[in-house]
C-alpha positions as CSV (number, residue, x, y, z in Angstrom):
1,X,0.8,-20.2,-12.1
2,X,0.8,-18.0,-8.8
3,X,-3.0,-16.2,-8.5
4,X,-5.6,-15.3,-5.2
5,X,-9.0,-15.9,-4.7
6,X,-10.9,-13.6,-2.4
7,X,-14.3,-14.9,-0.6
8,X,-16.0,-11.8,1.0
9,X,-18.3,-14.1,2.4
10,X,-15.9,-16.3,4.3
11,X,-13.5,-13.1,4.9
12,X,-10.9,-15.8,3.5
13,X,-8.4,-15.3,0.6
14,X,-6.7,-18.5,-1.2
15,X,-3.6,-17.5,-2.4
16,X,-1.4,-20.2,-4.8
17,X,2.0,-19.6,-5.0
18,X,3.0,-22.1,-7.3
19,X,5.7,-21.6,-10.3
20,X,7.0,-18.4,-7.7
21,X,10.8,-18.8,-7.0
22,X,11.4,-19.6,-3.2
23,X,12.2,-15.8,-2.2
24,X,9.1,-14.1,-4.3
25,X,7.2,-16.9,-3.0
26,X,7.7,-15.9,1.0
27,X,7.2,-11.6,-0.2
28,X,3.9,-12.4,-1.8
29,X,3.0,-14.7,1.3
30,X,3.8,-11.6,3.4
31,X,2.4,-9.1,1.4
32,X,-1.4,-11.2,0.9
33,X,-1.1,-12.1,4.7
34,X,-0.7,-8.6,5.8
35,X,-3.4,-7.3,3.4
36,X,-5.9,-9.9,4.5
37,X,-5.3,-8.5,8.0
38,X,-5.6,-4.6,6.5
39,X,-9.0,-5.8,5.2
40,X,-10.7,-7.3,8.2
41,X,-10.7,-10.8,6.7
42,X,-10.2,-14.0,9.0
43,X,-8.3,-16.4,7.5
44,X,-5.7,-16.7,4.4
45,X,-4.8,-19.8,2.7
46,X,-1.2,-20.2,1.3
47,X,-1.0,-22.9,-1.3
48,X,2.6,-24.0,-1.7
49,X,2.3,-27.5,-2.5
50,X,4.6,-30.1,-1.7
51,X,1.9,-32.2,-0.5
52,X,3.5,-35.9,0.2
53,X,6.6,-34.2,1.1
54,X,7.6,-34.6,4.6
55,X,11.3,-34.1,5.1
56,X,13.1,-30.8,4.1
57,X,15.8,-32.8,2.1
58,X,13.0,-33.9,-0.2
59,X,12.4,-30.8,-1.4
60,X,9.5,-28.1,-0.9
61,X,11.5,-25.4,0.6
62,X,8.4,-23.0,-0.1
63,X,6.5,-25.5,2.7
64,X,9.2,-25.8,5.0
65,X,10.3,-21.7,4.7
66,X,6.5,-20.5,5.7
67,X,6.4,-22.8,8.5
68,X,9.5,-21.8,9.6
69,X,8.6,-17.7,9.7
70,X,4.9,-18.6,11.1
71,X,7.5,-20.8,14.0
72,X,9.9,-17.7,14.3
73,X,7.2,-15.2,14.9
74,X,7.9,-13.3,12.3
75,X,3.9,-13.6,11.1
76,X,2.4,-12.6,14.9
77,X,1.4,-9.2,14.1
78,X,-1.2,-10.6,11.8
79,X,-1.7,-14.1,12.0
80,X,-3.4,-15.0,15.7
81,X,-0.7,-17.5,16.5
82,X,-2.7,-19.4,19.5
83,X,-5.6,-20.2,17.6
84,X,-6.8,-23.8,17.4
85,X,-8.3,-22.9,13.9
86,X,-5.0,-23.3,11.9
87,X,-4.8,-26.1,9.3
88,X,-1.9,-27.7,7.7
89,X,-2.7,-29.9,4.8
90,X,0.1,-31.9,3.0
91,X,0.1,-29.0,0.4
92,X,-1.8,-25.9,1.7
93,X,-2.3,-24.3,5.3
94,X,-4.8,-22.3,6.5
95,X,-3.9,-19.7,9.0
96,X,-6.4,-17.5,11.5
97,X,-6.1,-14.1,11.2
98,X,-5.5,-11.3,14.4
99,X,-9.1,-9.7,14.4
100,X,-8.5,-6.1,13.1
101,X,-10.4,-3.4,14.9
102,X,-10.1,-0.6,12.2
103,X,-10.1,-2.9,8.6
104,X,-9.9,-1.3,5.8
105,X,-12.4,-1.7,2.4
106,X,-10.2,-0.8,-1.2
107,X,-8.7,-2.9,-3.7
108,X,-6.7,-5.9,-3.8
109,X,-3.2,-5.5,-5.0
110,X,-2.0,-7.3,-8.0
111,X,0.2,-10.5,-7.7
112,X,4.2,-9.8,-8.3
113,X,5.7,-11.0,-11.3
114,X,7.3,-14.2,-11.9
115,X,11.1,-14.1,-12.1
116,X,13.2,-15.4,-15.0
């Protein structure tokens, strides 16, 4: 089950986006990422899973999908992509955050909805 974890303390969100079908899996990637940024914080964690998965023929297109828009740029206007303090575990990566000179404070927005 798909859910986020903010840590004001850390200025890092966890976001899991298990059970999420590959397409509402890379939106609520995007969205959380963005907000992250919108709210000052430094790093976001994507849980996708996939851990001992290594080849993209195995499976874990979630995995492979975010690596591939974080590779293609499409991430760069919030995610500081020359930072040495990016992580890549089998199933989770943590990503650095562009420092935001005018962060915003409000709520978090809600996670979408599974689809059926």
């Amino acid at each position: 089950m798909a859910w986020f974890e903010v840590d004001i303390f850390k200025k890092c969100i966890t976001v899991d986006l298990h059970d999420y079908s590959h397409r509402t899996a890379l939106a609520a990637a995007r969205e959380k990422i963005k907000e992250a940024y919108e709210h000052g914080f430094k790093y976001i964690r994507l849980i996708h899973g996939a851990a001992n998965i290594r080849e993209k023929k195995e499976g874990g297109s979630i995995k492979f999908a975010l690596h591939a828009i974080l590779k293609r740029g499409e991430l760069d206007r919030w995610v500081d992509r020359g930072s040495n303090e990016h992580r890549f575990d089998g199933g989770s990566m943590l990503l650095a955050l562009r420092p935001n000179p005018a962060p915003a404070d409000g709520e978090w927005k809600e996670m979408p909805l599974y689809e059926y």
